[in-house]
N, C-alpha and C positions, 0 to 999 in steps of 0.2 A: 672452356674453363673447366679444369678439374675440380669434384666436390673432395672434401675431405672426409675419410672412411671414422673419423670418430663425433664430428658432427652426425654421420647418419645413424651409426650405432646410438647415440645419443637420445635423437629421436625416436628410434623404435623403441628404447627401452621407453622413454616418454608416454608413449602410444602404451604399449603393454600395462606400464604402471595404470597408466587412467582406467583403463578395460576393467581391469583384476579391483581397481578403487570403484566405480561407478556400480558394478553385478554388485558387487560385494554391498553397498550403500541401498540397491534396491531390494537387495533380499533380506540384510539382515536390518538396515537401518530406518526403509519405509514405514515397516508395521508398524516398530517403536515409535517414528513420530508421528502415526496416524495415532495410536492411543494417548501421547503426553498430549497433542492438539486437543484432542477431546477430553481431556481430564480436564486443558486450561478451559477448554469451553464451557464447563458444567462447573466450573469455578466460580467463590464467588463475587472476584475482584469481574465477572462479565456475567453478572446477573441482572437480568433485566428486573430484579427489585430493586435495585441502584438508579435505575432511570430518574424516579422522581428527583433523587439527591444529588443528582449528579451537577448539574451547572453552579455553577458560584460567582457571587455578584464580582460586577467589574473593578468597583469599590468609587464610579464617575460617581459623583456627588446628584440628586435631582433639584432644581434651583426652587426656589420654595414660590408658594402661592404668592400672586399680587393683588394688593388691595388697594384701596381709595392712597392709604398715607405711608404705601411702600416707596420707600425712594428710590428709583429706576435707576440712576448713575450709582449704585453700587447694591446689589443684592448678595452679600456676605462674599464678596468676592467673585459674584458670579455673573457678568454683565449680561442685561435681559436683552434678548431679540430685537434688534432696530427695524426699521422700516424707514428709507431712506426714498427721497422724491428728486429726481432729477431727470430732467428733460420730459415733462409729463408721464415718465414711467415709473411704477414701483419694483424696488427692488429689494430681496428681503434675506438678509444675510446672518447666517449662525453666527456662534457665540466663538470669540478670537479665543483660542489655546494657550497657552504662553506655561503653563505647567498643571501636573494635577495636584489638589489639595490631600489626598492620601498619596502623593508618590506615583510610581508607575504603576501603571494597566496590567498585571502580570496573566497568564495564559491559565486558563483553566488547570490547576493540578491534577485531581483525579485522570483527565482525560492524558495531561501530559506523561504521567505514569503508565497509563497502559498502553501509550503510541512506545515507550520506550521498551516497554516488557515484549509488544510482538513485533518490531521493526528488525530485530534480530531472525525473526525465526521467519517472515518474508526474505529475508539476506538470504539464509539457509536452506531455500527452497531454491532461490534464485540460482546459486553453487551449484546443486546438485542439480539443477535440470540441465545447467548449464555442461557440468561433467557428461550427464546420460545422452549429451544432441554429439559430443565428441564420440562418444560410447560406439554410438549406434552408426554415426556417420564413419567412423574406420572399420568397422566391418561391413558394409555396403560392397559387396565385392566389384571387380570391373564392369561396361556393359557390355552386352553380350545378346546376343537373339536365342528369345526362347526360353522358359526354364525362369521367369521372373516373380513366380508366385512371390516368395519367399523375401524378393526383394519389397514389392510393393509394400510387406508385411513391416520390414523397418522400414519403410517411406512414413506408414500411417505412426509407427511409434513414433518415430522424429515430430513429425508435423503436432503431433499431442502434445512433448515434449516441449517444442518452440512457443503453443499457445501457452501452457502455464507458464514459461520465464516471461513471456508480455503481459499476462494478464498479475503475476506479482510485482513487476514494475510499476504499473496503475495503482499498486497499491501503494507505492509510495509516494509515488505523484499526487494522489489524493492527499496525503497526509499534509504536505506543503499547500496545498489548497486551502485546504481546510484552516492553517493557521493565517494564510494571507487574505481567508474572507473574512476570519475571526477578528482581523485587526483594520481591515477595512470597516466593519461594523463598528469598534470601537472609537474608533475615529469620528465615524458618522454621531457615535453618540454622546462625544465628548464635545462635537461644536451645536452637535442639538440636543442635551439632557432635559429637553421639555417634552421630546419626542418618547413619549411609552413604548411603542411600537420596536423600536431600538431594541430597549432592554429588553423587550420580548424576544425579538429576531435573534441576538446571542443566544437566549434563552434555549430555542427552537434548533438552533445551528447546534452548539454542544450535547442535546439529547441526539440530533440525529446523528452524529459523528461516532458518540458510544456504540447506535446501532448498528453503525457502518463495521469499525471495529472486531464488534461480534462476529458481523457477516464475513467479516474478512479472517477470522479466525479459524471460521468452518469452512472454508472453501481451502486455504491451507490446509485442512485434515484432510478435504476431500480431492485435492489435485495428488496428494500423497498418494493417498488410496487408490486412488483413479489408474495412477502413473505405474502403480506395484502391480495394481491390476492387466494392465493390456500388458505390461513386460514379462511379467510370471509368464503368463498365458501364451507368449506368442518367446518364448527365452529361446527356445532352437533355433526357430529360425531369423532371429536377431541375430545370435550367434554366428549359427549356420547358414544364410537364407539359400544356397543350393547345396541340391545333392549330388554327391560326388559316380551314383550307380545310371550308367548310363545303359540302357537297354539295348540288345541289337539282334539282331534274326538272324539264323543262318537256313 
């Protein structure tokens, strides 16, 4: 089967573009987002003086105290807890959903705003490692005996390279986590709003997610860093990993 000669010019320029785009992204574009990551970090939309403020009620109603002359078959709309006896067993089942009295459950804002502000910039991270693993893997010259310093040196860059795109994937996979625990707790505490515990656990969940956030903000700065770091450092022989001066004796 013959290839065709403008498909492959095609690709090489492909290959070329990427090279001259990725160097280019490490030297000049790293630095700059090692400093904006940390400007957002010292920001104070990620200040951990926002912790205490940060959760906001679900708007679940809590069903109000019982007394001797509360009438059980309707507590303002809110049917109290049965206990139900069949076949000598108890069985003791939450409160039936059918709508909520303020409207829907909606997601924590503050939190939802800053999943939106850095989901982009894990995106951004993700691109560019993913550019730098094409980077370094077309200049990996043939194999060859002998003479492979140079290569192991882009082995160890790659292999760096590949951990930050998995470990900023996890950061998004968190994010999805986090709202479908959020909304399994709210569930939990719309058929049991007699349960405190609930309203706490939300409580507790949306603080640590801010701190999650945080942390995942800085580590963003520092995979940047990290990344500009061993490339700078080892760029020749990325580039170059062998040398073309071959010794010989006469």
């Amino acid at each position: 089967m013959s290839s065709n000669p403008s498909s492959g010019k095609s690709v090489s320029e492909f290959i070329d573009r990427n090279k001259e785009n990725a160097e280019k992204n490490v030297i000049e574009q790293f630095p700059a987002k090692v400093l904006e990551l940390d400007e957002f970090l010292r920001s104070e939309i990620l200040s951990l003086n926002r912790l205490p403020h940060i959760f906001t009620e679900t708007g679940i109603p809590s069903p109000p105290p019982i007394t001797d002359s509360t009438d059980l078959t309707d507590l303002n709309g809110v049917t109290s807890k049965k206990r139900k006896i069949s076949d000598g067993a108890n069985e003791t089942t939450g409160t039936k959903v059918y709508a909520f009295a303020n409207g829907a459950v909606m997601c924590n804002p503050h939190l939802r705003e800053l999943i939106n502000k850095i989901k982009p910039k894990i995106m951004d991270l993700m691109d560019s490692t993913n550019s730098i693993k094409m980077w370094i893997q077309m200049n990996i010259p043939r194999i060859e005996d002998g003479n492979n310093f140079g290569v192991s040196i882009q082995e160890e860059a790659l292999a760096e390279a590949r951990q930050v795109e998995g470990e900023a994937a996890t950061y998004l996979d968190a994010v999805t986590r986090y709202f479908v625990h959020r909304a399994k707790l709210c569930g939990k505490l719309a058929k049991y709003p007699h349960l405190d515990d609930y309203r706490q656990a939300i409580k507790e969940l949306d603080e640590k997610e801010f701190i999650t956030l945080r942390l995942v903000c800085a580590e963003l700065r520092n995979h940047y860093a990290g990344l500009h770091d061993i490339i700078i450092k080892n760029l020749d022989k990325i580039k170059k990993p062998r040398t073309q001066n071959v010794d010989t004796m006469y």
